[in-house]
N, C-alpha and C positions, 0 to 999 in steps of 0.2 A: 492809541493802544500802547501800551509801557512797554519797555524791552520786556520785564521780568515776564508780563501777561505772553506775550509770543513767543519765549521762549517755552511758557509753559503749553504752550498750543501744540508747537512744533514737535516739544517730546511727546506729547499724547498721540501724533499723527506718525508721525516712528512709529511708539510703540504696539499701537493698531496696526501698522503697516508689517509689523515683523510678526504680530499673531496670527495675522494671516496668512503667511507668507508659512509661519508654523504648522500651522492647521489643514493649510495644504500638502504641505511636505507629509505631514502627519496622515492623513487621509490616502495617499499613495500609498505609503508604507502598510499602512493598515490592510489593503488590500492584500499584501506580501502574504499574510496569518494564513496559516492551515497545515494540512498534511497534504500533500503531495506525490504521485506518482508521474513517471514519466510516460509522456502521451501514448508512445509507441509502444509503448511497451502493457497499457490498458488498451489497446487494441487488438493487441497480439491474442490478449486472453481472449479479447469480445471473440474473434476470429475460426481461433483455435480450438479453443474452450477444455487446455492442455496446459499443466503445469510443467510439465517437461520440454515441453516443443518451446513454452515463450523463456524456460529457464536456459536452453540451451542456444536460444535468441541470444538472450542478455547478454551471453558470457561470451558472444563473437562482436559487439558492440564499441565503439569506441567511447571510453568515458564511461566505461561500467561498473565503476564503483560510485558513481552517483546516478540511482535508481530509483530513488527516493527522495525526498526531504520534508521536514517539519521545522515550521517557523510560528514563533511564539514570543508573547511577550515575555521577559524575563523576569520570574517572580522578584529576585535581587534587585534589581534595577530595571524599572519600568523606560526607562528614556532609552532602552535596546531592545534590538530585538534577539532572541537564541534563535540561532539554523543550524540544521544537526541534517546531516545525510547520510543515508545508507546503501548499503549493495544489494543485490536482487535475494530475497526473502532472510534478510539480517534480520536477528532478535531485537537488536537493541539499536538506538540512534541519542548517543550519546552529545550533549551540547560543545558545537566544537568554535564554535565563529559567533560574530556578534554585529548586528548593524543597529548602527545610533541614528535615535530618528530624526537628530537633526541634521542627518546628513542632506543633501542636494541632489537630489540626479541628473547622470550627465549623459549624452547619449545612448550609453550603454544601460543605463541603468544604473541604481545604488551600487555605488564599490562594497563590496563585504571586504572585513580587515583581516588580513591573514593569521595562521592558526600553525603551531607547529607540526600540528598532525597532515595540513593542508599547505604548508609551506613555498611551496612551487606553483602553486597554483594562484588566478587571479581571477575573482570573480564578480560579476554585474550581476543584479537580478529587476527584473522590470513586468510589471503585471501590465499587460497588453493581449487584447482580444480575447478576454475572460480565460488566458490562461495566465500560467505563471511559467516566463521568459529565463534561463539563466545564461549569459555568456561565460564559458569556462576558455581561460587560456593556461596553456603548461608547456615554457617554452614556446615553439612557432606554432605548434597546435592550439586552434581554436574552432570554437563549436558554440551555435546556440542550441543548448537542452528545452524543449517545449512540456512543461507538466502537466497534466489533470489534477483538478482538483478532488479530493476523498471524502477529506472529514477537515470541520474544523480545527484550532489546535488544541488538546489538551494543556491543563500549566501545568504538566511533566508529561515532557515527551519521550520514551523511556518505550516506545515498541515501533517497528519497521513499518506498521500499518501496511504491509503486504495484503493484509486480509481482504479490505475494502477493494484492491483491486482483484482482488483470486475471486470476490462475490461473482466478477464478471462470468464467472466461467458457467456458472450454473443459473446468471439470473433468468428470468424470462419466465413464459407460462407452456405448461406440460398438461399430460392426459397423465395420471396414475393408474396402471394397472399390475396385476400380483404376478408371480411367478409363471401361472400359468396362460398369461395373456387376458385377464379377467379385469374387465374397465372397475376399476377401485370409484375414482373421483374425475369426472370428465376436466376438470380445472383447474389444477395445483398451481403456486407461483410462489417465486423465491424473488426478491428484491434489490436492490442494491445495501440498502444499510440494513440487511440483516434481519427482515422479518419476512415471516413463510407460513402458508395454510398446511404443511406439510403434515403428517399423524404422528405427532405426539410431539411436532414441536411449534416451538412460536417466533423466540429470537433463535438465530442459524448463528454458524462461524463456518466456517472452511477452510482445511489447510493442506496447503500442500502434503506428500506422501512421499518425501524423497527419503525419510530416513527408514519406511517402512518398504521400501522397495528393492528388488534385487540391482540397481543402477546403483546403490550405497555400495563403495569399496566392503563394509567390512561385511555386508550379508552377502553380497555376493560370493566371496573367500568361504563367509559360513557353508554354503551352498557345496561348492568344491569339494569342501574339506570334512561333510559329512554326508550318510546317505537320502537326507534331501532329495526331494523330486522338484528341480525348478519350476514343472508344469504344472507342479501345487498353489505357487505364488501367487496370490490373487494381481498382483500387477506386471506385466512386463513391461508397462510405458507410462498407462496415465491412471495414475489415483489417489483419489483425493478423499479427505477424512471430513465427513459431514458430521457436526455435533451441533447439542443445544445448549447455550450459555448458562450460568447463574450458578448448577450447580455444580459438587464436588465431584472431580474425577470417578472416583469409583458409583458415582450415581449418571454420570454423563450420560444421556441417549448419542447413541454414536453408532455411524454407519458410514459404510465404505461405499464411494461411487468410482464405477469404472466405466470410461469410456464407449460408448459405441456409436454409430452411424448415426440416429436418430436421435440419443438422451444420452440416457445414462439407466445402467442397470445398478441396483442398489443392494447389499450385500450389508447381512449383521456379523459381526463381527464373531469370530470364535472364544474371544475371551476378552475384555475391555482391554483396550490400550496402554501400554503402561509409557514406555519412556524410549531410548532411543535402539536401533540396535537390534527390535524384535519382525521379524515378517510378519504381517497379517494374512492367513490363508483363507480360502472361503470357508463359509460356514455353510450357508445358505444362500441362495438369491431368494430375498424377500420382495422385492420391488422393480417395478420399470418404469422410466418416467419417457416420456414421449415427448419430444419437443411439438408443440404447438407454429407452423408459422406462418 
């Protein structure tokens, strides 16, 4: 066999050897992809099934501006990946850090490269035991974060994806009956991604109720400072705003659940929701859902 022939052997067994070695790396990494909540904190909900009780969780937490995260490939540049984190029910998770998939992992996990916004901080992330692993260090503090997976990633990642775990709060199956204790539907069930037998809807969203509640600094001060009857408030702790997707606000089916022992009692609203700032009072009790268990 000629040199020129083994050498050409050799480079083709290289470069087989390093696609591989690619495709693995690749493979790992690819696992990373999703939207992300932190485990304990989808538990909290399962648990509670209280957006105030698991928000006031979060905010005693160490490491609680990362409550979140979505990782994507980067429409710019595909040989990275985008990681964008957020704090407990942020709007937005803008793209802040970037891991290259030819990176290596090393006990910890893929190093992500720092970020001026993230500057102090150092982080691994390693997809082990169907979750997603982050080690954060800042300074001598360090901490493994353990996430649930939600959703896959969108190629813009542009919302906290809180929602996916606030489903937790109401998924499961229910008896429906009316105001006055009157079996509606022996069956009702709400989902994880967001589809429901419920009357008159099909896909659901759920969101928290903090800016419609008297725990918001500025309605509370509203309260105060007019004559307000705070015992009008349809929420003193836990409520959350149930609507049906697709369409335009002013068309929205939308209903307020509030908390109680067994479900949730369900309330229409006194005039559609507008924006931030406004109390919601009752209207009516339309509904009671009965947990099933």
């Amino acid at each position: 066999m000629s040199n020129k022939c083994s050498a050409f052997i050799l480079t083709t067994l290289v470069l087989c050897f390093c696609n591989i070695v690619q495709a693995q790396t690749s493979t790992g990494i690819n696992k990373l992809t999703g939207i992300w909540v932190r485990k304990d904190i989808v538990q909290r909900f399962q648990t509670t099934q209280s957006f105030f009780q698991v928000k006031k969780y979060a905010e005693n937490q160490p490491f609680t501006e990362f409550m979140a995260v979505g990782i994507n490939y980067n429409p710019q540049n595909y040989s990275r990946l985008s990681i964008n984190f957020t704090q407990f029910g942020a709007i937005i998770m803008p793209p802040t850090m970037f891991l290259y998939r030819s990176q290596k992992s090393t006990n910890l996990g893929y190093r992500v490269n720092q970020s001026d916004m993230y500057k102090n901080y150092v982080f691994h992330l390693s997809f082990k035991e169907g979750a997603l692993w982050i080690h954060v260090q800042k300074g001598k503090i360090k901490k493994w974060l353990i996430f649930e997976k939600m959703a896959t990633a969108p190629i813009k990642l542009l919302y906290g994806k809180f929602k996916e775990a606030q489903r937790q709060i109401i998924k499961g199956s229910y008896e429906l009956r009316d105001a006055n204790n009157q079996l509606i539907r022996p069956h009702v069930w709400f989902d994880r991604n967001g589809l429901t037998n419920f009357p008159k809807l099909h896909r659901y969203e759920v969101r928290g109720g903090y800016w419609n509640s008297v725990h918001n600094n500025h309605n509370a001060y509203k309260i105060k400072a007019s004559t307000l009857d705070s015992t009008k408030a349809l929420n003193q702790e836990d409520i959350l705003v149930l609507y049906n997707l697709g369409n335009s606000l002013p068309n929205k089916q939308q209903f307020i659940l509030k908390k109680v022992q067994n479900g949730f009692y369900i309330y229409a609203l006194r005039a559609p929701e507008r924006r931030l700032y406004q109390l919601l009072y009752k209207s009516k009790l339309q509904y009671k859902l009965i947990r099933k268990w």
